[in-house]
C-alpha positions in Angstrom: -16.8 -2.4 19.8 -13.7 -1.7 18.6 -11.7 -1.6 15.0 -8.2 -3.5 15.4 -5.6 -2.4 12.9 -2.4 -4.7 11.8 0.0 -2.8 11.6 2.9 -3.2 8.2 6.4 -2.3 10.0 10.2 -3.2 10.4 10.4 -4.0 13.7 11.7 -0.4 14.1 9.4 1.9 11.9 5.4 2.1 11.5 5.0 1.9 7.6 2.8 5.1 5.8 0.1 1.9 5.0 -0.8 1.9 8.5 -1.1 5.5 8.5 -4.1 5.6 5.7 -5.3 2.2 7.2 -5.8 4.2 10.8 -8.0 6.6 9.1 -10.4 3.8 7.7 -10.4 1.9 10.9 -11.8 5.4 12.5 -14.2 5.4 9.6 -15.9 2.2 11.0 -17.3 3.9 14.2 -15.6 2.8 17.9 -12.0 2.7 19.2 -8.9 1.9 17.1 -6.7 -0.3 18.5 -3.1 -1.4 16.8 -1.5 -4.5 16.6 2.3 -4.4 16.4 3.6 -7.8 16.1 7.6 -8.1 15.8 11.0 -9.0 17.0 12.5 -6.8 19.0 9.8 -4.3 17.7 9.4 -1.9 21.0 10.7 1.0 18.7 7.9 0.2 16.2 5.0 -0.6 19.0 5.8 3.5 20.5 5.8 4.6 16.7 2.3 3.6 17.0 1.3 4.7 19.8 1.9 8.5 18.4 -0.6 7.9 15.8 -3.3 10.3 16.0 -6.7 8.7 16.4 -5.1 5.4 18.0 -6.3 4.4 21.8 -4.2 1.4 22.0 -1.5 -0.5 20.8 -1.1 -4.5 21.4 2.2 -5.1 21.0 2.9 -9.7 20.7 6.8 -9.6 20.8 8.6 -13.2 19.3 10.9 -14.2 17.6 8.0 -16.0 15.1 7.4 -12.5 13.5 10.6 -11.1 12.9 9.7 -11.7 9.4 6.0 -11.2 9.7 5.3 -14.8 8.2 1.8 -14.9 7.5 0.5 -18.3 9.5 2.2 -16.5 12.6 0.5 -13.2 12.4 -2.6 -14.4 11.7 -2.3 -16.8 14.3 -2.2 -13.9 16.5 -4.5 -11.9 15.5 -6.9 -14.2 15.8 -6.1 -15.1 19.1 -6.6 -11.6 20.3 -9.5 -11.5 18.6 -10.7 -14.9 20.2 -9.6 -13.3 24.0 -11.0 -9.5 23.9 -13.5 -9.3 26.3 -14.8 -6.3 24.4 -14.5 -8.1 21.2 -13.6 -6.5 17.7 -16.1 -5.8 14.8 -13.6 -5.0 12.5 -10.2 -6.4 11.9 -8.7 -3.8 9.2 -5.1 -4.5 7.0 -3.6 -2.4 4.0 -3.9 -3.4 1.0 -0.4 -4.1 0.5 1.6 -7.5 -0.5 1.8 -8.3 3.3 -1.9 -7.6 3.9 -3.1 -9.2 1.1 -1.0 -12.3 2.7 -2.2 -12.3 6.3 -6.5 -10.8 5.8 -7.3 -13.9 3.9 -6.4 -16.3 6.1 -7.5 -14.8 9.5 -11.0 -14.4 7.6 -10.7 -18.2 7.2 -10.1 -19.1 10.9 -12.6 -16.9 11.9 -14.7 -18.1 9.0 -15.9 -14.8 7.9 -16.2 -13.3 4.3 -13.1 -10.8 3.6 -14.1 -7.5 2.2 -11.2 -6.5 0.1 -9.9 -3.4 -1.4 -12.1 -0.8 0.0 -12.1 3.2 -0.8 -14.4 4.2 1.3 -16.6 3.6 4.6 -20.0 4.4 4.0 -21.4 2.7 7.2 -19.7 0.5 9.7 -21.6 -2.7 7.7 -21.0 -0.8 3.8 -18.2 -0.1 2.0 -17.3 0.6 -1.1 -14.6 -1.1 -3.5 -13.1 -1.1 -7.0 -13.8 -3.5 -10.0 -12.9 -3.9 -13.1 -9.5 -2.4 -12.9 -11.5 0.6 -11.2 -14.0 1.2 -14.0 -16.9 0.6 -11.7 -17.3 1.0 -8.1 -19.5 -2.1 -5.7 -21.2 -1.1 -2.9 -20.7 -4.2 -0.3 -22.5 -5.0 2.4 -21.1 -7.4 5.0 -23.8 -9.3 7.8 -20.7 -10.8 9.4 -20.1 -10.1 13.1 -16.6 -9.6 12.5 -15.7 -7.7 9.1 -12.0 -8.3 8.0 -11.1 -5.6 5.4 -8.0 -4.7 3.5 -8.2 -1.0 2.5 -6.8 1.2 -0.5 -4.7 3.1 0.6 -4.8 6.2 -1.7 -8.7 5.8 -1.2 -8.1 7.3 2.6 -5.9 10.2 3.8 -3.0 9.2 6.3 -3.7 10.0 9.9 -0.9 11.8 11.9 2.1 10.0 12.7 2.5 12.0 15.6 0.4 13.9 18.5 -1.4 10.7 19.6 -0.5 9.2 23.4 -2.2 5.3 23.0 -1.7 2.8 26.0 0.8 0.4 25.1 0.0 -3.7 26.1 1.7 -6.4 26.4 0.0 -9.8 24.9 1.3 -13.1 24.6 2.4 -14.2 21.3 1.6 -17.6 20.0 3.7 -19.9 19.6 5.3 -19.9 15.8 3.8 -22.5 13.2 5.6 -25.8 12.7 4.6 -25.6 9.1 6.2 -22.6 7.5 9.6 -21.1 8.2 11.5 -18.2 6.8 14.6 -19.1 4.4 15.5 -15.8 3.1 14.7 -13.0 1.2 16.4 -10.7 -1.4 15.8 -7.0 -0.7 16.5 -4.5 -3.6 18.0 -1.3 -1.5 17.7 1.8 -3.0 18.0 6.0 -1.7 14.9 6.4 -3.3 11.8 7.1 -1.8 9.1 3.7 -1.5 7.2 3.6 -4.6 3.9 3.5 -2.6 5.0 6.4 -0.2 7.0 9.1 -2.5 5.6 12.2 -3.2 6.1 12.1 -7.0 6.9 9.3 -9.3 8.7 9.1 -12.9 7.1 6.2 -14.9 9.1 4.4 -18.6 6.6 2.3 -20.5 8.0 0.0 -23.3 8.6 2.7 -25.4 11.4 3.0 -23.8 13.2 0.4 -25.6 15.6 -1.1 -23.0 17.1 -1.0 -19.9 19.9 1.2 -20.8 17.4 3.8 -22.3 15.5 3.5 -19.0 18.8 4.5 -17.1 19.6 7.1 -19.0 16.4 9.3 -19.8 14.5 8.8 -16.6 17.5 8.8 -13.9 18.6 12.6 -14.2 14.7 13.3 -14.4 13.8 10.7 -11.2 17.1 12.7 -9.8 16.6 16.2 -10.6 13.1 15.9 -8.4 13.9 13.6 -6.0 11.3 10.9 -6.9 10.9 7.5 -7.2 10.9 5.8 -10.6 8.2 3.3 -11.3 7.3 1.3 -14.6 4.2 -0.3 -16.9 4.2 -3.8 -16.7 4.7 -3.9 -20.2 8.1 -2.2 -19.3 9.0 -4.8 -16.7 8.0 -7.8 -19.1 10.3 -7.1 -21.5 12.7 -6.5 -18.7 13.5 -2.6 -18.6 12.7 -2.2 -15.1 12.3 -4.2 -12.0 9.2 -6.4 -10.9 8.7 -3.8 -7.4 8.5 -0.8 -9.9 5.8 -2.0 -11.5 2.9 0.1 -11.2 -0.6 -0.8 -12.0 -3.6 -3.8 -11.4 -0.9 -6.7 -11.1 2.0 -4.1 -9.8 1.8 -1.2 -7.1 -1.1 1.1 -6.6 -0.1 4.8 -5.7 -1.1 7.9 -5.4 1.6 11.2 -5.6 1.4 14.5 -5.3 3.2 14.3 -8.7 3.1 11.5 -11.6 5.3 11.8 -14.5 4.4 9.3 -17.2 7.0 9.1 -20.1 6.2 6.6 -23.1 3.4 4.8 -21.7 0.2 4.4 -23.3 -2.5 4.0 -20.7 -3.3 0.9 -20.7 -6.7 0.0 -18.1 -4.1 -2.3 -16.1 -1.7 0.9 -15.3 -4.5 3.6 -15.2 -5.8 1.6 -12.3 -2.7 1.7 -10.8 -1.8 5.8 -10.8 -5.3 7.7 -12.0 -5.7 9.0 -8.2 -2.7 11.0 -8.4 -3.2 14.4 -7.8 -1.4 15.6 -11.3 -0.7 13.6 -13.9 1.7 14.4 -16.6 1.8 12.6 -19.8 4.5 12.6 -22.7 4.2 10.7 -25.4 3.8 11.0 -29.5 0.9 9.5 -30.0 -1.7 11.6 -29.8 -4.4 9.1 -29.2 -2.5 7.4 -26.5 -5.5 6.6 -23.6 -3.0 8.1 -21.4 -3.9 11.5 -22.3 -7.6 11.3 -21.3 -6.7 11.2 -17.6 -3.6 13.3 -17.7 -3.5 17.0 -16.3 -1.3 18.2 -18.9 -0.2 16.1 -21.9 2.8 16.3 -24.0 3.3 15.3 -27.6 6.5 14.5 -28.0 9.3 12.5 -28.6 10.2 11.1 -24.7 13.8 10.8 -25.7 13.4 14.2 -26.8 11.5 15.8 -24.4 13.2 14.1 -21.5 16.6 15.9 -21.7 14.8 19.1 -22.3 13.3 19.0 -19.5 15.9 18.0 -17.2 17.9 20.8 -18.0 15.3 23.5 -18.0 14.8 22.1 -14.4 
C-alpha cells in the first residue's frame, strides 16, 4: 500500500506544505506517491519529483485546475484512488486553507471519516492531533480502509526539496465540474517571505493602536531582519493589519526559527497559532501578559519604546 500526497503549488512551484506533508506520508509506512494537479504545471510536477523520499509523481494536467477548485481536485483524486491497482491506504493534504478545502470532500465521496490536523504518526492506523486550541493532545484511531488526513505542518520536519529522482506519470484528468467555476481572485503581493514559510516573523497585537503605528514600529524591525510580519486577530479586527497576517486558531499556524511578538498578550487563540516556534520573544508592559509564560526571553517594556531601540541597535 501506498500513501498518496496532494500536492499545494502554482502551477510552476511545489509549495513548503508539501514538503512537511512528504514527511508524514513516509510516517504512514509504504511508498509515497504525489499528486500534482495543474495547468500547464510540468514545471511543478518535476519540482516534485526531486523530493526526497517521493517514488512517484501523478501529474492530471487541465485546464479545470489552473485554479485548484476544490470539486475538480477532488474529483481527481478520487478517481485515482478509485483506478490504482495497488490501491492507497492513505490519502494525505496540508493543513493549509486549500487542504482544508479539498480533504473534506474527497473523504465524503469515498465515504470515509477525515482525520484532521495531525502532529504526529504513531502507527499507520493512530495519530495524534491538537484540541482545544492545542491544550490537549487526542490520540485517534481510524478502522477506515482508506485514512484521509490533513497534517500540521510545523508538527513534521520538511523533507528535501531536492536529491529525490521519482517516476513521473501521466493520468487523465476528469473532466471539470459543471457546478462551480472560478470568477477571480484578489492576491495581496508582497517581497516578503509567506507567513507560513519565513524563517522569522514580527507580530503587532492591538496594542498597537492603529494601522499607521503598525507601519511605522514594526516595518524597519520586519525590514532590518528580513521577516515576515504577522498579527493577533485582535489586531486584524480592529483593522491594523490584514486578514492573511493573522496568526493563530482562526488565522495562520507557523512555526519560525525566530518569533518576535510586540504588544500582544497571549491570548489561547494566538498561542495556538506560534507556541512551536523555536524562540519566542515577547515585549510588552504588562508583566502578567500570558504571553510571557511561553516566551524564551521576555521584555517589559513600552513596544513603541523598545521597538526603535532595537532597530537601531540592530
Amino acid at each position: 500500500m501506498a500513501a498518496l500526497v496532494i500536492a499545494e503549488h502554482d502551477n510552476a512551484h511545489v509549495k513548503g506544505a508539501t514538503l512537511n506533508t512528504v514527511t508524514a506520508a513516509a510516517a504512514c509506512g509504504g511508498e509515497v506517491h504525489v499528486l500534482v494537479a495543474g495547468h500547464n504545471a510540468g514545471a511543478a510536477a518535476q519540482a516534485a519529483a526531486q523530493i526526497a523520499g517521493v517514488a512517484k509523481v501523478l501529474h492530471a494536467d487541465a485546464p479545470g485546475f489552473e485554479h485548484g477548485l476544490a470539486e475538480n481536485v477532488a474529483a481527481q483524486v478520487v478517481a485515482i484512488v478509485e483506478k490504482s491497482a495497488g490501491g492507497y491506504s492513505h490519502i494525505v493534504f496540508p493543513a493549509t486553507a486549500s487542504g482544508k478545502n479539498v480533504a473534506p470532500r474527497v473523504a465524503a465521496l469515498l465515504d470515509v471519516a477525515q482525520v484532521s490536523d495531525i502532529i504526529k504518526v504513531i502507527e499507520p492506523d493512530t495519530f495524534d492531533r491538537p484540541i482545544y486550541a492545542g491544550n490537549a493532545i487526542a490520540t485517534v484511531q481510524s478502522s477506515d480502509k482508506i485514512k484521509v488526513i490533513t497534517v500540521r505542518t510545523t508538527g513534521f520536519d520538511p523533507a528535501a526539496a531536492s536529491g529525490g529522482s521519482a517516476a513521473a506519470e501521466t493520468v487523465a484528468a476528469v473532466d471539470a465540474s459543471t457546478n462551480a467555476t472560478f470568477v477571480g481572485s484578489e492576491i495581496a503581493k508582497t517581497d516578503r517571505p509567506e507567513l507560513t514559510a519565513a524563517k522569522i516573523i514580527v507580530s503587532g497585537g492591538r496594542a498597537m493602536g492603529s494601522s499607521d503605528k503598525f507601519n511605522e514600529v514594526l516595518v524597519p524591525l520586519a525590514d532590518k531582519l528580513g521577516a515576515a510580519l504577522g498579527a493577533s486577530r485582535a489586531a486584524v479586527d480592529a483593522g491594523y493589519a490584514p486578514n492573511d497576517w493573522q496568526v493563530g486558531q482562526t488565522g495562520k499556524i507557523v512555526a519560525p526559527q525566530l518569533y518576535i511578538a510586540a504588544g500582544i498578550s497571549g491570548a489561547i487563540q494566538h498561542l495556538a497559532g506560534m507556541k512551536d516556534s523555536k524562540v519566542i520573544v515577547a515585549i510588552n508592559k504588562d508583566p502578567e501578559a500570558p504571553i510571557f509564560s511561553v516566551a524564551d526571553y521576555g521584555l517589559e517594556a513600552d513596544l513603541f519604546t523598545a521597538v526603535p531601540e532595537l532597530v537601531a541597535a540592530l
